[in-house]
N, C-alpha and C positions, 0 to 999 in steps of 0.2 A: 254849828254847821259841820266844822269836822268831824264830829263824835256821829253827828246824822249820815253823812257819806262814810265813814268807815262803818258804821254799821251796814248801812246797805251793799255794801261790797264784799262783807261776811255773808248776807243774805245770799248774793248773786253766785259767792264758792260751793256754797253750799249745795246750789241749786245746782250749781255744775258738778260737783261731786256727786252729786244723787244720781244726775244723769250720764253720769260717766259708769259709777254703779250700775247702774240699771242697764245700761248695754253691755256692758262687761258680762254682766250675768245672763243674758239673753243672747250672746252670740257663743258663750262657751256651755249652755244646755239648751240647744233648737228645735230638739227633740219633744213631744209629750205624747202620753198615751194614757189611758184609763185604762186600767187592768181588770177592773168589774164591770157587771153589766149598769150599776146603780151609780157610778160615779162618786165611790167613796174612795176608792186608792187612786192617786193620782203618782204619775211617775215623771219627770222630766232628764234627760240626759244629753253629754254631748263629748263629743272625743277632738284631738287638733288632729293626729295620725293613727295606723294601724299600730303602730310601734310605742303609741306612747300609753298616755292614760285616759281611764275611762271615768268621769262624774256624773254621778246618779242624786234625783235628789226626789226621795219619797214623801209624798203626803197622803196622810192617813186622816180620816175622820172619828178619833179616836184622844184620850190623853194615856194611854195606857202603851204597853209593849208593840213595837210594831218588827214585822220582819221579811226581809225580801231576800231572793236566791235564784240562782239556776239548779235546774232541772233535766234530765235526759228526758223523761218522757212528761212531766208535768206533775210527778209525786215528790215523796220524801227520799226512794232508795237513791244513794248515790249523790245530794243533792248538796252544794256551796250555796250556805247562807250565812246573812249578817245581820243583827238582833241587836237592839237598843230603843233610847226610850229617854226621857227625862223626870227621873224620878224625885224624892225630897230631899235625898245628898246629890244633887246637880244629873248631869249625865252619865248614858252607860250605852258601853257599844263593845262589838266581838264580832270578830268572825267565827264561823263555826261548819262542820261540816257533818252531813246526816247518812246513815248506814240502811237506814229503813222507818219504818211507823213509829218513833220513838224520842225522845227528846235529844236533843243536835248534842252533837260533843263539838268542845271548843277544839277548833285546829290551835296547834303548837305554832304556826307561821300562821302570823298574821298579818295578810295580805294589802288587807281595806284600812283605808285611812279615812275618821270620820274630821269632818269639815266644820259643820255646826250640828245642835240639836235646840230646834227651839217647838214649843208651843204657844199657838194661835188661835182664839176662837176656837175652841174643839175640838182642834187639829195639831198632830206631830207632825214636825219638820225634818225630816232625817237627811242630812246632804253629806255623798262621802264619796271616796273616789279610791280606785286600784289601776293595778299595771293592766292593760290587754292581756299583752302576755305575760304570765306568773310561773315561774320553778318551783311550786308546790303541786306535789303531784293529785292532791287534794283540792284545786281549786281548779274550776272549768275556765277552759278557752272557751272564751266570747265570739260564737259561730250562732247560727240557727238553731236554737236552743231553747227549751220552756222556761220561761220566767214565772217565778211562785212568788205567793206572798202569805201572808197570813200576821194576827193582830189580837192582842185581847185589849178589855177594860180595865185592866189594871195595869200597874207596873213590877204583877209576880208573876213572871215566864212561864206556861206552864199551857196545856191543851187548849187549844186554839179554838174547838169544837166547829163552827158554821163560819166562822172566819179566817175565811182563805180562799185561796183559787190561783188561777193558774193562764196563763198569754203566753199564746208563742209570737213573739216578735224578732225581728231579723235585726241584732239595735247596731250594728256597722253596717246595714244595707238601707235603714228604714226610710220608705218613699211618702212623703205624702201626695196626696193627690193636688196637680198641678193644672190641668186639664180645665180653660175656661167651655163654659156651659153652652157657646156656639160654636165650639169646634167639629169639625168633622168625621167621620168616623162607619168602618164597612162593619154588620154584625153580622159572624158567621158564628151559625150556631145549629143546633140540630133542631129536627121541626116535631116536637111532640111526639119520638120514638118511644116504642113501648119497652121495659126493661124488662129483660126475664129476669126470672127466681136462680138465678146462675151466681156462685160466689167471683167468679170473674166473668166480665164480658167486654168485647169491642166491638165500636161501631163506628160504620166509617161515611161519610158523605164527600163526596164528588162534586164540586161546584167549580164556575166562575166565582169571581170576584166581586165584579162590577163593571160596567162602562168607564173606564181610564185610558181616556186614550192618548195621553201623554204620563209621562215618569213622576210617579209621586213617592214621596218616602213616609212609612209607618215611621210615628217618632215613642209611641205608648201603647204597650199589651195591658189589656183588662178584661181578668174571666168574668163570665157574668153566668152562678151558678144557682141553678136552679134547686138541686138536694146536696146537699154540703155532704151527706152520711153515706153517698157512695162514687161520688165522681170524683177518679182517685188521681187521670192528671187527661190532659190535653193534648195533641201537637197539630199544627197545620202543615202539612210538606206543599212544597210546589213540585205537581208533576212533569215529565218528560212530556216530548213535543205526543209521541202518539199516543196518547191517553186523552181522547178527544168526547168524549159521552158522559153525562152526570149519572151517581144512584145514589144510593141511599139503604144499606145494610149495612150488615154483620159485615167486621175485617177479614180479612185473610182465608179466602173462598174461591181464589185462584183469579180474583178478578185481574184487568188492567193495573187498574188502584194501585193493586200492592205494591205497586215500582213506586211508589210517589214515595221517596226518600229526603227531597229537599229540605230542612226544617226551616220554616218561616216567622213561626212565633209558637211558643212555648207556653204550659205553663204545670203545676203540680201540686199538690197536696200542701197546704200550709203559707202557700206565694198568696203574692200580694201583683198587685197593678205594679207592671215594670216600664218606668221612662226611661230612653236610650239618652246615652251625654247628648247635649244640645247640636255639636257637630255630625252626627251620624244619624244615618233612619234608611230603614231596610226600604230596599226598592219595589214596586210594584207600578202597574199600570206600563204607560208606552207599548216599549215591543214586547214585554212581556202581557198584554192584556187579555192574550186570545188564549193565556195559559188557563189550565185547570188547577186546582187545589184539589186536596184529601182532610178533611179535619176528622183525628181521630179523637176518640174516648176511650179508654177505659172507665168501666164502670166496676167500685168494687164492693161486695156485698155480700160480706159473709155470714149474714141471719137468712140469707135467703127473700126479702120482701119483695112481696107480690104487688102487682098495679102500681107500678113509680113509670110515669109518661114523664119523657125529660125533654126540656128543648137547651139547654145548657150549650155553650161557648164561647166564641173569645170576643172581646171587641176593638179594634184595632183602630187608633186614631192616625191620622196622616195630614200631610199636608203637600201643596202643588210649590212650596217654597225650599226648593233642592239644601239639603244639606251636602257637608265639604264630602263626605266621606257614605261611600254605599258598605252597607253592613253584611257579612255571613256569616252564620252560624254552622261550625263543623263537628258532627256526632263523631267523638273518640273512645276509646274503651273496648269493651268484649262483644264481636257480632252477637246480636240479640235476638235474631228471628231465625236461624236456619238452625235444623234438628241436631246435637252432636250427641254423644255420650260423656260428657261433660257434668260429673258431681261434684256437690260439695257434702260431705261425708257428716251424719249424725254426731251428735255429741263431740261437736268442735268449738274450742272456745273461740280460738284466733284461726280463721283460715283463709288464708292469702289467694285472691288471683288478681289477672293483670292481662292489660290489654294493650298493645303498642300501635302509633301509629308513627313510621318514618317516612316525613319527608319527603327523603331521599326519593320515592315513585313521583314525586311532583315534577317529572321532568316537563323539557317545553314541549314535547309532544302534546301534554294536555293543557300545560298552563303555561303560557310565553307571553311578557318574561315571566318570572317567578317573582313576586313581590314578597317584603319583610310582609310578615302578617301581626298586625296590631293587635292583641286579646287585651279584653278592660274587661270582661262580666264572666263567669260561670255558673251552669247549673249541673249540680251533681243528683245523680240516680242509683239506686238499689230500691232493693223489697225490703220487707219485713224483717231478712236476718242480718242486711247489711248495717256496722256499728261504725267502721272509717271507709271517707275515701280520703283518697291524693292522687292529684293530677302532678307529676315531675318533668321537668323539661332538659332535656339533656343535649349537649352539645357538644361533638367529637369524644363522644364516652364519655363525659363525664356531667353529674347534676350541674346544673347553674340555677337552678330555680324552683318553686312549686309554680303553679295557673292555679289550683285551688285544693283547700286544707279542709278537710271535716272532720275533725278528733273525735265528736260527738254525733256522728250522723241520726239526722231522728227521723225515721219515714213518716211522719203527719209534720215535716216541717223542711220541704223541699222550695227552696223561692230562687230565683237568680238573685248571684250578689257580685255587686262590683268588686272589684281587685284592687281597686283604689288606686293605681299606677297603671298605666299601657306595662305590656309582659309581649315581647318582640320576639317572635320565631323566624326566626330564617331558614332560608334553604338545606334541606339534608340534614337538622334539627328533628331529633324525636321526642313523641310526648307519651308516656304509659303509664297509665292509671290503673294505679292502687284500689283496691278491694278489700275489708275485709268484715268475711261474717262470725256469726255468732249461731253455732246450731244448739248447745247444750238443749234446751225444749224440745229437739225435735226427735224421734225415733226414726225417722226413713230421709233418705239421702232427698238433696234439694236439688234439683234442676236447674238449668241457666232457661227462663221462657218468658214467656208474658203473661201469667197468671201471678197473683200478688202473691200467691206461696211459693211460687217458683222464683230463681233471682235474676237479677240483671246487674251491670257495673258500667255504668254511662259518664260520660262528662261532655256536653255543650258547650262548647269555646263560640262566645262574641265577639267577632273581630272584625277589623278592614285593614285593606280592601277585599271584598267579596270577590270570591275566585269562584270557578266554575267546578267544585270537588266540594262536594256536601258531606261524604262521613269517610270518615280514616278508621276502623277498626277492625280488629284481629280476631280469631280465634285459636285455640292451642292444637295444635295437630297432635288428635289421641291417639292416631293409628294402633299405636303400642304401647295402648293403656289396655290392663291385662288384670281380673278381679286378683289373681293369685298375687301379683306384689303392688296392689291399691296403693299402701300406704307409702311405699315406696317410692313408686312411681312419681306421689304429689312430695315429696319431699327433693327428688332430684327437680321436678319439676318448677318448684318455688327457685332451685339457684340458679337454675340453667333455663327461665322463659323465653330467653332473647331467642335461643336455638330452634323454639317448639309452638311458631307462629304462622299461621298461613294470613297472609297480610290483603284484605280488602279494601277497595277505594271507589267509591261511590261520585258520579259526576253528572249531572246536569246536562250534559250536550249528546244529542244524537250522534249516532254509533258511524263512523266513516268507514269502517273496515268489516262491510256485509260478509267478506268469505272466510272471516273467524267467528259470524257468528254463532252461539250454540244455547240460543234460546231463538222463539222466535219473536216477532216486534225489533224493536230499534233495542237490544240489549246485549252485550258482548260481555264476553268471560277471557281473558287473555292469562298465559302463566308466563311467567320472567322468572327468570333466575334472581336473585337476590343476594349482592355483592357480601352486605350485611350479616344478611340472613342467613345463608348458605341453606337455604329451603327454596321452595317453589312457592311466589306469591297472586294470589288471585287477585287479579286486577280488575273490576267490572266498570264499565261504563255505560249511562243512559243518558 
């Protein structure tokens, strides 16, 4: 009878070891995703912090070589991968790093650490793990980046042919959809507009919301796109009190509209459905019910295609169960709509701009008192030439922080991504975000606009409490930018930006002071002096 109870109490450890295993392994990779359309690579992952390490563990359907990596655009140039397999003298694994269309050379620093390799029923197990961040300058920071993969039938390394492909996933932001199937939800979206054969286009719709006639909070954005191949990003603003009439065109045609600067929900190229932390959800409905919205499109399409009717936009889920905290969103970076003579100069590898926004204008005239502002999410914005941003947060001159990092910026891989910590600005705190492109392809100088060959340099700060000042951003005063000393110019200009700023500040609240104004509606332009600055900054308020 002893030998029977001790047996079964080896039984019972066992059973608990298993299951103590099996959680272990399920709460440290949460993550999974299929990387084909067929369901043969399979990926799971999982990280504890930003700072520490990242475990990956690849299944392939396959008993032969398998291999996975990041990507800038979803190829081979440039590209950190790791290759292994379990061959007839046990396993094999490397890190390696790719120059172009050609077989990977093994990196000297080997970053990746492999965990196990087994096979299973017709499948390799690959599970391996590295730092976030790595001091090899050959191996990527783990941002919004293309994940590759590729795999043969054997265990001889060698051309991959039809096997491979490529996912961009966000895998420090990755949301899965949480959204039970009776929840609530406004869909704004366009009604069957027709697209011209235009390689950039905007269009804008004017609407209500909905009947809410009490305070409801958005808690989840989800685009709902109708042609993937040319709608290139989103935004909803909420407009100022006199923008009172709906339409339905083309942006920026001198309507009302174009004052609707508020952003409400967002989304871009490569994003995914974004859920807000559980304590926060952007406000609508109540006193705001009788407001209007602007949902914009960019449309971008550079083959030209004829006859694309789109009804494409966001779908916002909400709910009438108030969270702790009302949410804003504040556009920082380089004014992005108003005409300057502002290049970025052909055949540049690295060229810096930058767009500051100080605090320091948040006096109580507009926002009393001044609360810390809590930032948890960012989204960063450029075109086609933009390769970094950085958002810096400085306090009494000097850095204390990044709000958000893109070492690899990829424009088909724009998503909001948490910060993973609250990042607290406080009062008289500046935030100036980093730009920088890449012209070498280009022959003629780039533009700051809104067409996807023109650039922009944006960053979206998520934060509470929402204050009534929607965008903080700058432009550089060219006055005495002069063709004969170009180069020059942007060379003082890159040390000395803080000097060469005319500082804008966008708000939400009708105008009180009618006898400065110098538009007409509810829109005001004020200049101040700037303690700072020692320039003249443009103050605008709607």
């Amino acid at each position: 009878a002893a030998k029977k109870n001790k047996g079964n109490d080896e039984q019972v450890k066992l059973v608990l070891l298993v299951l103590i295993v099996t959680q272990f392994q399920d709460y440290n990779l949460p993550f999974m995703e299929y990387l084909d359309k067929d369901s043969l690579v399979h990926l799971k992952w999982g990280f504890d912090h930003l700072q520490g390490n990242i475990t990956f563990q690849l299944t392939v359907n396959t008993t032969g070589w398998v291999g996975f990596g990041f990507s800038p655009h979803g190829g081979m140039d440039d590209a950190d991968i790791v290759m292994g397999g379990l061959g007839s003298d046990g396993s094999y694994f490397a890190d390696y790093y790719s120059l172009g269309e050609k077989m990977p050379e093994m990196d000297k620093e080997q970053s990746y650490t492999l965990l196990s390799m087994t096979e299973n029923d017709g499948q390799t197990i690959m599970t391996f793990q590295r730092p976030i961040e790595t001091c090899d300058e050959k191996d990527f920071q783990i941002t919004s980046i293309k994940l590759i993969y590729a795999y043969g039938k054997t265990d001889d390394i060698k051309y991959h042919a039809g096997f491979r492909g490529t996912k961009g996933i966000n895998l420090l932001n990755y949301k899965s959809k949480t959204v039970s199937p009776d929840a609530r939800y406004l869909s704004v979206k366009m009604d069957n507009i027709s697209v011209p054969p235009n390689t950039t286009y905007y269009h804008c719709k004017v609407m209500k919301l909905g009947d809410l006639p009490t305070k409801h909070h958005i808690f989840q954005i989800e685009p709902e796109i109708e042609h993937q191949d040319v709608v290139h990003h989103m935004l909803l603003y909420h407009c100022p009190s006199f923008v009172k009439k709906p339409y339905d065109k083309p942006c920026y045609m001198g309507d009302l509209g174009d004052a609707c600067f508020g952003v409400v929900a967002s989304w871009a190229i490569g994003g995914t459905a974004y859920e807000l932390p559980e304590n926060t959800g952007i406000p609508i409905g109540g006193t705001q019910s009788d407001t209007y919205y602007r949902l914009e499109i960019h449309y971008n399409n550079p083959q030209k295609k004829e006859g694309i009717i789109d009804s494409s936009g966001l779908r916002l889920y909400y709910t009438d169960k108030l969270r702790q905290h009302d949410v804003g969103i504040l556009t920082t970076g380089v004014f992005p709509v108003s005409p300057m003579e502002y290049d970025i100069p052909p055949k540049a590898e690295k060229f810096h701009s930058y767009g500051i926004c100080n605090t320091f204008h948040f006096h109580p005239q507009l926002v009393d008192p001044i609360p810390d502002l809590q930032v948890f999410s960012v989204l960063l914005h450029t075109h086609l030439a933009g390769r970094k941003v950085r958002v810096g947060h400085f306090r009494k001159g000097k850095q204390i922080d990044f709000l958000g990092v893109n070492e690899n910026y990829n424009f088909d891989m724009q998503d909001i991504a948490d910060l993973g910590t609250i990042k607290t600005i406080k009062p008289d705190d500046e935030i100036i975000v980093e730009c920088v492109y890449n012209t070498l392809d280009r022959t003629q100088s780039t533009k700051m606009g809104l067409s996807t060959s023109d650039e922009m340099c944006l960053a979206f700060l998520f934060y509470y409490p929402a204050i009534n000042i929607t965008s903080c951003t700058s432009r550089p005063n060219t006055t005495l930018l002069s063709t004969t000393f170009y180069v020059t110019f942007w060379t003082f200009y890159r040390a000395c930006f803080r000097n060469l700023f005319f500082f804008c500040i966008f708000l939400s609240i009708a105008c009180q002071q009618k006898k400065h104004s110098v538009h007409t509606h509810d829109y005001t332009a004020f200049c101040l002096m700037s303690e700072k600055l020692h320039l003249p900054t443009l103050l605008c308020i709607h």
